[in-house]
C-alpha positions as CSV (number, residue, x, y, z in Angstrom):
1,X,31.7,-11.6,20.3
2,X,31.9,-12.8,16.9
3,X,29.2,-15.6,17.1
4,X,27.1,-12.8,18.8
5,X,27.2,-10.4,15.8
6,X,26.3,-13.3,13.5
7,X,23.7,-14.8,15.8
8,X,22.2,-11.1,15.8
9,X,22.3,-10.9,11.9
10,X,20.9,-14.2,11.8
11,X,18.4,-13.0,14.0
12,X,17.2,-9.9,11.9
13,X,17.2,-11.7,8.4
14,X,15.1,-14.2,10.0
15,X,13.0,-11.4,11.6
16,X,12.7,-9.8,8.3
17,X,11.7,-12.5,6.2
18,X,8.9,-13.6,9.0
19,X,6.7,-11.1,7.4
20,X,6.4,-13.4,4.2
21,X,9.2,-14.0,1.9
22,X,6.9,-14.0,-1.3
23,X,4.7,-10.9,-0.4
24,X,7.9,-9.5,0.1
25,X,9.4,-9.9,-3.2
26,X,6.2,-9.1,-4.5
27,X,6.3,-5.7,-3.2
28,X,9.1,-4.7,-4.0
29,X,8.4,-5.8,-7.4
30,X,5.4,-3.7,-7.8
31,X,7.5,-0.6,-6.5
32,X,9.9,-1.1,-9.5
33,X,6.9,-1.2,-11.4
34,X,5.4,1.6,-10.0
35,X,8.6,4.0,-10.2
36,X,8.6,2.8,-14.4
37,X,5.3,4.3,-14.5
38,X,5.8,7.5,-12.9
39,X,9.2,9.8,-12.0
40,X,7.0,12.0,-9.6
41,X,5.9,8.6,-7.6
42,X,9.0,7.7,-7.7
43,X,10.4,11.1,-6.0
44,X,7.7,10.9,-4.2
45,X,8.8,7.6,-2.4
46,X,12.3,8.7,-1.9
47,X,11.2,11.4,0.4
48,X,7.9,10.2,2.0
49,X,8.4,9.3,5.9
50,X,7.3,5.5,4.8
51,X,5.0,4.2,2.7
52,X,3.0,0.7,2.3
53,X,2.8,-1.5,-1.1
54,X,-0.1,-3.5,-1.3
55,X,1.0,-5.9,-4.2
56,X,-2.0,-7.9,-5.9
57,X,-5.2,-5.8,-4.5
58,X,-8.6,-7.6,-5.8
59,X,-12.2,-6.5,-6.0
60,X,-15.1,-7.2,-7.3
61,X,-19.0,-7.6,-7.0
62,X,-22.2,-7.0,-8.0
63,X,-24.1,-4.1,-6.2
64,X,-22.0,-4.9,-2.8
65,X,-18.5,-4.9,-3.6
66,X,-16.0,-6.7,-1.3
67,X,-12.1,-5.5,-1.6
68,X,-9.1,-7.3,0.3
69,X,-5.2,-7.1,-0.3
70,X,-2.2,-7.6,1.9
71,X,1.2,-5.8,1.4
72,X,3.9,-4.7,3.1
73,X,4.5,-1.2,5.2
74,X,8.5,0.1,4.3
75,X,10.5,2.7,6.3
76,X,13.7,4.3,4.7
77,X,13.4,1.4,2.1
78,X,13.1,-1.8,4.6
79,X,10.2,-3.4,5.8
80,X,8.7,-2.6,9.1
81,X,5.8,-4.5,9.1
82,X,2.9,-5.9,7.0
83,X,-0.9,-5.0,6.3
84,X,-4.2,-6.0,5.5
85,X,-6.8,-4.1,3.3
86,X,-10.5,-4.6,3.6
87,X,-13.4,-2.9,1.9
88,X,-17.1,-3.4,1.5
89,X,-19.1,-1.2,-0.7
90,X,-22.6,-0.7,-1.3
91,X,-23.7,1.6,-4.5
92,X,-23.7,0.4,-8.6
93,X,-20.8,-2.3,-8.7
94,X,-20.3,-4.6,-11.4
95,X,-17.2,-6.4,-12.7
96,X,-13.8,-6.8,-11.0
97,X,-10.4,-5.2,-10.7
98,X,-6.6,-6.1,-9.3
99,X,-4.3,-3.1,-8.8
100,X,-1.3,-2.2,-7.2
101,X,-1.7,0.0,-4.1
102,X,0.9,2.2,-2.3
103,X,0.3,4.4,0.3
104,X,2.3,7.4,1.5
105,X,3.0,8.3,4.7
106,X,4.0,12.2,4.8
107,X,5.2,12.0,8.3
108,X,5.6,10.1,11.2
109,X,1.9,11.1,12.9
110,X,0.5,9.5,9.7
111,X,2.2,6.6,9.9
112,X,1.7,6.3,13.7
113,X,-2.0,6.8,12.6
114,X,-1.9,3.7,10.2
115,X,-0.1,1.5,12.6
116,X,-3.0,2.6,15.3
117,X,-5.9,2.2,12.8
118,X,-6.8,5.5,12.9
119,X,-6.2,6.8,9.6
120,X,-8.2,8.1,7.5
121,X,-9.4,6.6,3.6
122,X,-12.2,8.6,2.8
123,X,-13.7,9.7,-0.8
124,X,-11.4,12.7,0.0
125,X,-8.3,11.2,0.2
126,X,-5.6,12.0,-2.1
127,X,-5.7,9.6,-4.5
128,X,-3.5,9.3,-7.9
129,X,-4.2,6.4,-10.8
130,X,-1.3,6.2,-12.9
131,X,-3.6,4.9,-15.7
132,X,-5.7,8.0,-15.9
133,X,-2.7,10.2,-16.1
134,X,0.5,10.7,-14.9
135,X,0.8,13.5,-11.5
136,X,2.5,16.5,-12.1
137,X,3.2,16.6,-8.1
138,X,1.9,14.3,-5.0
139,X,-0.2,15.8,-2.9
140,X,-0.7,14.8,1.0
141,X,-4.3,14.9,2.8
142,X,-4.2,14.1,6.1
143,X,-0.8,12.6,5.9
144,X,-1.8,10.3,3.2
145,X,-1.1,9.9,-0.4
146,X,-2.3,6.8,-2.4
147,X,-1.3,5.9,-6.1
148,X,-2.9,2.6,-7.7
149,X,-1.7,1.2,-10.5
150,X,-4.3,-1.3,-12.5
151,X,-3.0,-4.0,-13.1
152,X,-6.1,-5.8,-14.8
153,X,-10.0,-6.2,-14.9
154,X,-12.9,-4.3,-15.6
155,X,-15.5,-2.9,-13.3
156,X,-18.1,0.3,-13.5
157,X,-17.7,1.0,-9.8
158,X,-19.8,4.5,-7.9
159,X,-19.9,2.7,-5.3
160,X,-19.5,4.5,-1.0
161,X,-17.1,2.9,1.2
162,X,-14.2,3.6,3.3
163,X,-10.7,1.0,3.0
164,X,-10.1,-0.3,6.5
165,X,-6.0,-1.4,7.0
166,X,-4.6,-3.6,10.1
167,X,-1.3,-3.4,10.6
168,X,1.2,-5.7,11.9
169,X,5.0,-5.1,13.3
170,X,7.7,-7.3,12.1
């Protein structure tokens, strides 16, 4: 019984850490630094169903504008899975960016709705820049509630596009 309970333990470390060790550390540093930033964020992700942490997001262009990060989806603080973030853009676009993304699932139809591709990351979406001010309150739309933290870069961006994620199970 004993070497079954530590096979099993074994077994879920492992499990865990299949995601990808180093994205993994990487998100969870970028929630720290998230949480320094803001006190409502970080209420926020104490009592949001999950949420995802996209660690080093890049983009950049010139008229088109191509976006792509990969991060890590949590649930009651333990990773879940992982996911990948796509966007092309066409509009005026000029420069480059990295930020910190996290994404906040309000319930668990939201996050089913992430896991099945189906959510939705529209111009509409409710969407807080902790450089441009700090949020009184989060806000869901749809389920969803993103905060993005700069980390560096410049770009003039008014560009129209949609993020597209695919998720993965641990």
């Amino acid at each position: 019984m004993k070497t079954l309970l530590t096979f099993l333990f074994i077994f879920s470390i492992t499990s865990v850490y299949a995601l990808d060790k180093k994205l993994l550390q990487q998100s969870r540093e970028a929630i720290v630094q998230v949480k320094k930033k803001s006190p409502v964020v970080k209420s926020a992700l104490g009592s949001a169903h999950a949420y995802a942490v996209l660690p080093h997001v890049g983009s950049g262009g010139f008229i088109l504008k191509g976006t792509h990060g990969k991060g890590i989806v949590f649930k009651g603080g333990s990773p879940i899975g992982s996911t990948a973030m796509t966007q092309t853009t066409v509009g005026l676009t000029i420069g480059g960016k990295k930020y910190i993304e996290v994404i906040l699932f309000e319930n668990s139809q939201s996050l089913k709705n992430f896991k099945e591709g189906n959510a939705k990351f529209t111009a509409g979406s409710s969407l807080y820049n902790l450089i441009k001010g700090k949020p009184k309150k989060i806000k869901y739309k749809e389920g969803l509630a993103i905060v993005i933290l700069p980390i560096g870069g410049v770009m003039l961006d008014t560009s129209i596009g949609g993020q597209g994620f695919k998720y993965t199970p641990k």
